[in-house]
One Martini backbone bead per residue (centre of mass of N, CA, C, O) as a GRO file, in nm:
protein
  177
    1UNK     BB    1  -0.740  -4.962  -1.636
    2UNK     BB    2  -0.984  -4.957  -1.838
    3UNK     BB    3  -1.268  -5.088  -1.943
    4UNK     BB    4  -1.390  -5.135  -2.209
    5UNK     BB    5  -1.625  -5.030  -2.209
    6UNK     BB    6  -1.531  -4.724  -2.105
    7UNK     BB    7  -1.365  -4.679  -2.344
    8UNK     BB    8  -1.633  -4.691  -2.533
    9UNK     BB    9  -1.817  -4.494  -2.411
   10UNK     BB   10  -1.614  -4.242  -2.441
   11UNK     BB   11  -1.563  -4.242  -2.708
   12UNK     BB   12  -1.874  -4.240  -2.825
   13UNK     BB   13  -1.939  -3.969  -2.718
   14UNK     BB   14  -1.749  -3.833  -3.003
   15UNK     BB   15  -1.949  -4.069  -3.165
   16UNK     BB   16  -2.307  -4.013  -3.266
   17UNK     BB   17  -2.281  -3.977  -3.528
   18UNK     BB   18  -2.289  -4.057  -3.838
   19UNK     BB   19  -2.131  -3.968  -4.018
   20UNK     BB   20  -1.876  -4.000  -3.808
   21UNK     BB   21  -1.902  -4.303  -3.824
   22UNK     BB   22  -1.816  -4.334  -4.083
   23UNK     BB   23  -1.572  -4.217  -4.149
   24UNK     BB   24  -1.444  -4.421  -3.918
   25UNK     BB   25  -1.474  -4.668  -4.118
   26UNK     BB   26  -1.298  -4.573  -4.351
   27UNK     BB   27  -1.033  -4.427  -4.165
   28UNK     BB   28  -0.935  -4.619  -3.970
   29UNK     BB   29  -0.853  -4.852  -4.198
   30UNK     BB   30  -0.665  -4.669  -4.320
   31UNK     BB   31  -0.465  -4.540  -4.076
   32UNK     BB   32  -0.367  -4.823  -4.006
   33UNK     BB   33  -0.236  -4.909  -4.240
   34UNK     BB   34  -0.039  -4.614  -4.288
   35UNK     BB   35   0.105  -4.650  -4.051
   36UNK     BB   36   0.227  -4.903  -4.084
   37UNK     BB   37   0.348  -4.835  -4.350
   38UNK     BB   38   0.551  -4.660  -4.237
   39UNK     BB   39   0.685  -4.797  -4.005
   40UNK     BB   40   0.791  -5.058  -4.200
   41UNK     BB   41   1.025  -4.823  -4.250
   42UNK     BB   42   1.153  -4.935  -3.987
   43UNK     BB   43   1.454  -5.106  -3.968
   44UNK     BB   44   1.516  -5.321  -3.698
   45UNK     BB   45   1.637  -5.565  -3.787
   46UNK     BB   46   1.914  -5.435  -3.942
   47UNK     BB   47   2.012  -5.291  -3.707
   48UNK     BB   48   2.055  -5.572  -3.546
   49UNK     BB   49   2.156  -5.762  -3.778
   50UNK     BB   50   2.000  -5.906  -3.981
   51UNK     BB   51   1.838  -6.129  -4.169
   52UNK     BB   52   1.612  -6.110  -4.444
   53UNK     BB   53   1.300  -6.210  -4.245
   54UNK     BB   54   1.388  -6.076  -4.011
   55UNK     BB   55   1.437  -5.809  -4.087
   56UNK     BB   56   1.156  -5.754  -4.230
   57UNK     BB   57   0.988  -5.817  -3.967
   58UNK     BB   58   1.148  -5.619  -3.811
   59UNK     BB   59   0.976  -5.344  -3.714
   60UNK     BB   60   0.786  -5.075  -3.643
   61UNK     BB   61   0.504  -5.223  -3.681
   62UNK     BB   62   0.573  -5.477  -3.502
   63UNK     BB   63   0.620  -5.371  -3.277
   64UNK     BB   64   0.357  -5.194  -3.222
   65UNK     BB   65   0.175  -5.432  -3.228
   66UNK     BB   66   0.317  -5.575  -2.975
   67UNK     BB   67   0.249  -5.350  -2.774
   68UNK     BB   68  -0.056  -5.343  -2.826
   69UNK     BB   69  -0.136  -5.618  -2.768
   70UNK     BB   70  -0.108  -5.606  -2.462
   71UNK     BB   71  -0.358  -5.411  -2.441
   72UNK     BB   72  -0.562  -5.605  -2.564
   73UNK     BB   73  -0.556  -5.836  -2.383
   74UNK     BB   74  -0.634  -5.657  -2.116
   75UNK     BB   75  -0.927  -5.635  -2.248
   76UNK     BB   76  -0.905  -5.921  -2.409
   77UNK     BB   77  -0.923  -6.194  -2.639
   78UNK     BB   78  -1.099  -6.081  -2.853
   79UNK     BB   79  -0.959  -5.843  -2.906
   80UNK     BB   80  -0.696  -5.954  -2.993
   81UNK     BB   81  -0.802  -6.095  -3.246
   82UNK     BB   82  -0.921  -5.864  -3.400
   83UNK     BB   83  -0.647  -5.725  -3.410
   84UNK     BB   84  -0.495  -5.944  -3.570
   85UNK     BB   85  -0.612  -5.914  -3.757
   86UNK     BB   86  -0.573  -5.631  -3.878
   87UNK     BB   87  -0.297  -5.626  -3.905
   88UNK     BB   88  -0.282  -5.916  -4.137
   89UNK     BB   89  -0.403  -5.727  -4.339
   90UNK     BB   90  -0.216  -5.471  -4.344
   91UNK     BB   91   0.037  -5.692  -4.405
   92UNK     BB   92  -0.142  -5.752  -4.681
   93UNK     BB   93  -0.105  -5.465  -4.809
   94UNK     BB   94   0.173  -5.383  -4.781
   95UNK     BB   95   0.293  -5.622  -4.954
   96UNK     BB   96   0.116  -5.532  -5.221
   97UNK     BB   97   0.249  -5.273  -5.271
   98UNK     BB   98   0.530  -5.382  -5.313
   99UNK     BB   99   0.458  -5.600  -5.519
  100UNK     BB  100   0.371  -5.391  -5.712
  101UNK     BB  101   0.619  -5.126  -5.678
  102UNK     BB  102   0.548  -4.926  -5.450
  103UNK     BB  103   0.525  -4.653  -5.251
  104UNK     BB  104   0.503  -4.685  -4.944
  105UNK     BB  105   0.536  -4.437  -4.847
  106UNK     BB  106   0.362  -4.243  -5.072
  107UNK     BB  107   0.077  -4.437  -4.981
  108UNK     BB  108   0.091  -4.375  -4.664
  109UNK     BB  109   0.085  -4.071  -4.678
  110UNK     BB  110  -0.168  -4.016  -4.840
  111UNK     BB  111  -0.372  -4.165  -4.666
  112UNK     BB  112  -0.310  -4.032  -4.393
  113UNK     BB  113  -0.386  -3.733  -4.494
  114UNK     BB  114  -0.680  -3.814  -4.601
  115UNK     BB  115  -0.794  -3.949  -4.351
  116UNK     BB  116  -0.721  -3.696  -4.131
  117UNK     BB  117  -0.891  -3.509  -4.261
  118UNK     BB  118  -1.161  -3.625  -4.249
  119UNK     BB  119  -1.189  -3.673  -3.952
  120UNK     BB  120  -1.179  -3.354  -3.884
  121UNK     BB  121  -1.423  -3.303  -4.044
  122UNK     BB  122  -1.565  -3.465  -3.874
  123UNK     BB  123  -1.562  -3.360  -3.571
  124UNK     BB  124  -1.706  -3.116  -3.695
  125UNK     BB  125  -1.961  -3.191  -3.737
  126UNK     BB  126  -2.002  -3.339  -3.450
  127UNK     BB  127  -1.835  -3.101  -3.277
  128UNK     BB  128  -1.573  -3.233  -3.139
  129UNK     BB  129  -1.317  -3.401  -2.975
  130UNK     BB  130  -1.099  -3.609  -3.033
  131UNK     BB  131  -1.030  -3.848  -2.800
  132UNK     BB  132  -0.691  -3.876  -2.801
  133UNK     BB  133  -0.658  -3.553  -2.682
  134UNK     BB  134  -0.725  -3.712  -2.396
  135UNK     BB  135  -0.602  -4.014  -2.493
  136UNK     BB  136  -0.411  -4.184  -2.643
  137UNK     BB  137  -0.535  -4.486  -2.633
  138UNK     BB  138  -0.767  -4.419  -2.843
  139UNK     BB  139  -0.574  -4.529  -3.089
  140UNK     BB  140  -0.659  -4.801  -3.021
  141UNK     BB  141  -0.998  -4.811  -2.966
  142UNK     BB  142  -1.103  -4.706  -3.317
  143UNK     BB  143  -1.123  -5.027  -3.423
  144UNK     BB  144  -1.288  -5.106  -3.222
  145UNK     BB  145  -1.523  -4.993  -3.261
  146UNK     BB  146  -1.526  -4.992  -3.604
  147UNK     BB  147  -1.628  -5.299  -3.555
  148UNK     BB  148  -1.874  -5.244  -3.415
  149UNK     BB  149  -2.043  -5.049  -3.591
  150UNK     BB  150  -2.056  -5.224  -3.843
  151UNK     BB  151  -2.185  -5.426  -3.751
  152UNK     BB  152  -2.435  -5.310  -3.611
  153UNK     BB  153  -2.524  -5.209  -3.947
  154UNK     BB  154  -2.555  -5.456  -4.030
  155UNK     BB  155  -2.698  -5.611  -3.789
  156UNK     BB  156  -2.536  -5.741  -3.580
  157UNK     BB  157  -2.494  -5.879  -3.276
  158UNK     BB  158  -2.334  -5.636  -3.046
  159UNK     BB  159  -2.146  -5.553  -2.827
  160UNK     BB  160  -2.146  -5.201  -2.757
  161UNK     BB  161  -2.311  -5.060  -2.912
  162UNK     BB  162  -2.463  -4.788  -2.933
  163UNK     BB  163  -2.790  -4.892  -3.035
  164UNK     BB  164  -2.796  -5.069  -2.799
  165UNK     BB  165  -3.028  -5.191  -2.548
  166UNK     BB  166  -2.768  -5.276  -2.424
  167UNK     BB  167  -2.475  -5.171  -2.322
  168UNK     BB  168  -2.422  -5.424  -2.078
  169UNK     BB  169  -2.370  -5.599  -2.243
  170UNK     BB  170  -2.154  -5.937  -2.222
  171UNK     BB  171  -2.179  -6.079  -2.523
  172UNK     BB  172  -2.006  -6.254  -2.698
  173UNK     BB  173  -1.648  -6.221  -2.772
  174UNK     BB  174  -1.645  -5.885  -2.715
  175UNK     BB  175  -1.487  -5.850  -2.367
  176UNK     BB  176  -1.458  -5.786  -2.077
  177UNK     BB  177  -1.390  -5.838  -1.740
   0.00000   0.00000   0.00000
């Protein structure tokens, strides 16, 4: 497997764009929260026979969490926390929408393709094809870029920035091994 910088350095290559940049900072966790919002209508706890909590807790989000938490782990320690956020984030955006009364299908779809239909606009004017295209584990890798390059337009010094004048630093919590 290759190692972070490796893979932030090829997503990188095809998000280069400022406007496809920012489409990806608004749209990544757009993505995040109604893909898991979909998967969590897939009740694995009920068909296993589970019950309560059990039962709801364990859907398609939570078990693709924790085998994406695999990859994230053999990323970096940094990397598996920052994602454990990102769940822990949708999974209460997800709760909201329940607790709403709304349809979490019909909101998570909704937001997934208005969302994958920016990405596919941001890579048009880019010009590229998104990375995911050569290699689904890039669908892992752009929280962990737009989470390193949001920082990095507040002005946060992170590591692996695109505009870091050092791209081999490897100070800060997100590093690889």
């Amino acid at each position: 497997m290759r190692s972070l910088p490796q893979f932030l350095g090829d997503y990188g290559e095809s998000h280069q764009n400022s406007f496809n940049q920012w489409v990806h900072i608004v749209c990544v966790p757009a993505i995040v929260f109604s893909t898991l919002g979909l998967l969590w209508l897939i009740p694995i706890g009920s068909w296993l026979g589970l019950t309560g909590a059990a039962a709801e807790w364990l859907n398609g989000a939570t078990v693709l969490a924790a085998v994406s938490g695999v990859v994230y782990l053999r990323l970096s320690l940094g990397v598996f926390v920052l994602m454990a956020g990102w769940f822990a984030v949708s999974a209460w955006i997800i709760q909201s929408v329940l607790a709403a009364g709304w349809s979490l299908f019909w909101t998570s779809l909704v937001v997934w393709i208005a969302a994958w239909a920016l990405q596919v606009y941001g890579h048009k004017i880019e010009g590229k094809k998104p990375s995911f295209v050569e290699d689904l584990v890039f669908l892992l890798i752009g929280p962990i870029f737009v989470s390193i390059e949001f920082a990095a337009k507040l002005g946060i010094p992170v590591p692996y920035a695109l505009n870091s004048h050092d791209k081999n630093q490897s100070g800060g919590h997100i590093q690889g091994h």
